[in-house]
Every structure is written in C-alpha cells, then in structure tokens.
N, C-alpha and C positions, 0 to 999 in steps of 0.2 A: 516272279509272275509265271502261272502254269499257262499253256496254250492247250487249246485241244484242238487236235489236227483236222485234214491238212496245216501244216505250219510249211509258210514260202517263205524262203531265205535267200537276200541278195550277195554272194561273195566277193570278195576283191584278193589277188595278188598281184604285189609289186615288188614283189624280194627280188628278185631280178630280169634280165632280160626279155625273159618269157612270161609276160602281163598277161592277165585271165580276169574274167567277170563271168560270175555266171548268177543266175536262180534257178534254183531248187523248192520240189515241196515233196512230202511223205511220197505220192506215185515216182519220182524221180527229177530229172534234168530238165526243165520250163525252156530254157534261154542259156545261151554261150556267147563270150566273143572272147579272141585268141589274138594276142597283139607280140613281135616277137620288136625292141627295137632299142637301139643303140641312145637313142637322145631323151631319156627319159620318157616314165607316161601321164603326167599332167596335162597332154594335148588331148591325148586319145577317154580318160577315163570317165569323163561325166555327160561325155556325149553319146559314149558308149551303153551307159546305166539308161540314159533316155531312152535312145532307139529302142534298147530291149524290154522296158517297159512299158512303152507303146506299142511297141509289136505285141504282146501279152494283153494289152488292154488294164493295164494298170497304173496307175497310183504310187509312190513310193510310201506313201501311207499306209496303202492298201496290204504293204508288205507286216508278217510277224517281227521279221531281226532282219540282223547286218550280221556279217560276219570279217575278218580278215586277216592274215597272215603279219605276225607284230613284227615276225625278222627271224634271223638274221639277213643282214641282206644289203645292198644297197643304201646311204644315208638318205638320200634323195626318194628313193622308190619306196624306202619305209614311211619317209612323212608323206607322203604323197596319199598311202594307203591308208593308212591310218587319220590322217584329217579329213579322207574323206568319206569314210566310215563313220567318223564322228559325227561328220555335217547330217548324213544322212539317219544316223541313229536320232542325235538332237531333235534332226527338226520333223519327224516323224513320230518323236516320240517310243520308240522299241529300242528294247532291250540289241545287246551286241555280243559275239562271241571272238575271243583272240586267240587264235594258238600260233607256234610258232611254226614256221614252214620245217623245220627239222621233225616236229612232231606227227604235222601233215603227211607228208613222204613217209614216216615209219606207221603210219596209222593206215596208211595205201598199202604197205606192203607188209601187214598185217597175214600171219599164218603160211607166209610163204617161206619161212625157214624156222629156225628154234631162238634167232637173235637174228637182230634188222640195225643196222648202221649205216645210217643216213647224213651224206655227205656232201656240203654245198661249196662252189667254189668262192674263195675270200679272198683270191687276187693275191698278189705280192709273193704268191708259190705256198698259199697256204689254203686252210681249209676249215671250213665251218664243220662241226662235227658233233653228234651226240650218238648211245648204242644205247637199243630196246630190247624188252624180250619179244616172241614170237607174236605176242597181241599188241605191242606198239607202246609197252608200257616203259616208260627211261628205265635204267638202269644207272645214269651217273647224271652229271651237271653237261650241260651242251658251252663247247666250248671252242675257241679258233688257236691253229697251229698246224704245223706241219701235216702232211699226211704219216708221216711216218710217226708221230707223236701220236695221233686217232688210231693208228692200226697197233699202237703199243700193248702188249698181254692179250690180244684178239686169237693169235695163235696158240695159244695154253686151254684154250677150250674145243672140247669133241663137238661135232655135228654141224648143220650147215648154218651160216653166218650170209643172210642178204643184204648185199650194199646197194642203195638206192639214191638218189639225188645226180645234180648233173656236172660234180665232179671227179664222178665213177668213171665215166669212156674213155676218159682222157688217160687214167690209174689204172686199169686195169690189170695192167701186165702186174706191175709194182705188188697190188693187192691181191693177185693169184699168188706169185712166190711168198709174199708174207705170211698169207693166211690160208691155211690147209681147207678145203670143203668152202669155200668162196662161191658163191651164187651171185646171179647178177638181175633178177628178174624185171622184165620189159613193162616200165612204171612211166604214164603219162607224166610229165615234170609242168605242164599245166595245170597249175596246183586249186583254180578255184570251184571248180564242178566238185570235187572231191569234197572239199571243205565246206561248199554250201551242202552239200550231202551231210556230209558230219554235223554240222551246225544243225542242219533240222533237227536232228535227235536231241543234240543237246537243248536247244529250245525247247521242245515238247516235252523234258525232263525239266524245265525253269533254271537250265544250269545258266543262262545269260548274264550278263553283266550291265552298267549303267553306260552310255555312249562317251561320256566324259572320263571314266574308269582307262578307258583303253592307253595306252603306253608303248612305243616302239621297243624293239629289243634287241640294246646294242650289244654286241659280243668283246668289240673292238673301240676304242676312245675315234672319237673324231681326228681325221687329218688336216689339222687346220698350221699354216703355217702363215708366219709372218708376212708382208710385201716384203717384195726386197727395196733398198731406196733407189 
C-alpha cells in the first residue's frame, strides 16, 4: 500500500534500557517520550503511546504505520516491543515496519566514516554486533560474541571505521589499540525518533509490512534453566 504524504509514524524501542517512543511525519519529530529503566517497560509503554496522542490530538487510527526495533536486545523488552506494535498495527489496521536496532544505529551514523560498526551490549562480557558501509548498508550477518571476535580483520582495512551503539564507552580504549582510524561519532542511542524518521520514508515508498508479519530478533537462544528441586 502506497501513502501519499505527510505519512505519521508511531515508533517503539525496547532493545534495551533506554526505552523511546516517538511520532513522526515527512516535516519531522510530532511527539517524544524517553524512558531510561532497570524493570522492564510494559508499565510505562501504552500509557506513554496515549498521552502522546492526545497531546497531538489524534487517533491511533488516525496514524499511517508502526514501526519498531525487532532486536537484538533484551527477551522481555523485545516481546514487549514488538506485541505491541502488533496490537497497534492489527487494531488500526496499517501496515508496520521492523528493523533491527544494529541497523538503526548504523543507518544514524550514515556518512560519518567509510564503514559504521554498530555495537550493542549482550551482557555476559559479550556483544551484539554487525559492520556496514558508510550509507548503513550490512556488510555481513549481525551476530553476538566477544568484542574481540566483532573487531576480528576490522584492522586490515584503510580509512575511517565509526563505531556506534552503547557498547562503545565502555571499549574504547580496547577498539582504538585494535583498530587503526577508529572514530567514535556522538549518536543519540534513543533509537525511536530516528526510526520513526526512517519508517516515514519507507512507508511513503509502500516498503511496510503486515502487523502480524512482524518477528522478534533473537541473536542468542533463550536462558531458560531448570528449577532447581
């Protein structure tokens, strides 16, 4: 389905910590809310979607698409995101758009070096990871492990190399001695203003998807253990 603009787009990130909702339309940013928290965000996110579509004076009918961040990320904070983007796609009826937050981050830091490696943290002393070229385009499979595994042959290439996501501050040092010409460009890691940005285009291009289509994106198998007796 094509739109002809303005197309308004409600976005959702829950990949991690740093929870974001935003709408968007073709002039820009409509609405924000910015939630940073430790206990999950199925308290804060549909109360959130409210307010800021009443403050707008809208409808979630009224809206073109949904958009949301499918992972890597959090088990919890992906279904979270993602069923309730479906809820909203469904019962609205509009089309959805999914990308992964690794892609988000290297699509933000789009033209700010010649290759963009975009790096999330995955706990347990590893790392969520995938490497683009300088317009955000993969280059490989996005995948979880070490940093030092993600920074593996990064060094055997000329020119500058930006690393974005918010497993970078912590690495730094690490990924300077590794990687020769190592940039580090100041990228909002509040990833939904961004995405419902990107999502308008793609809507207005008919690139959307069905609300049912949508699928979390695991990297890593669930840690599911036994009780103990």
């Amino acid at each position: 389905m094509e739109y002809k603009l303005p197309v308004r787009v409600l976005a959702l990130d829950t990949t991690t910590a740093r929870g974001s909702l935003a709408i968007a339309a073709e002039e820009g940013l409509l609405a924000e809310a910015r939630v940073f928290t430790s206990d999950g965000h199925s308290r804060w996110v549909l109360g959130a979607a409210e307010a800021m579509l009443r403050g707008l004076g809208l409808e979630a009918a009224a809206l073109d698409g949904f958009a949301v961040t499918v992972g890597p990320g959090s088990f919890t904070g992906l279904r979270v995101g993602v069923s309730t983007i479906q809820g909203l796609g469904l019962a609205a009826g509009r089309p959805c758009v999914g990308l992964s937050a690794l892609d988000v981050l290297a699509l933000a830091a789009a033209d700010r070096a010649g290759r963009v490696v975009a790096l999330m943290d995955a706990f347990r002393g590893e790392t969520y990871s995938a490497v683009y070229d300088g317009s955000g385009r993969a280059l490989g499979a996005q995948r979880v492990g070490t940093l030092e595994a993600a920074l593996e042959g990064l060094a055997a290439s000329a020119g500058e190399t930006a690393f974005v996501g918010d497993a970078v501050a912590a690495r730094r040092a690490t990924i300077e001695a590794r990687v020769p010409g190592a940039v580090f460009p100041d990228l909002d890691l509040f990833l939904a203003a961004f995405l419902a940005r990107t999502a308008v285009g793609r809507l207005s291009a008919g690139a959307g998807v069905a609300a049912a289509s949508l699928r979390p994106l695991y990297l890593r198998p669930a840690d599911i253990r036994p009780p103990r007796p």
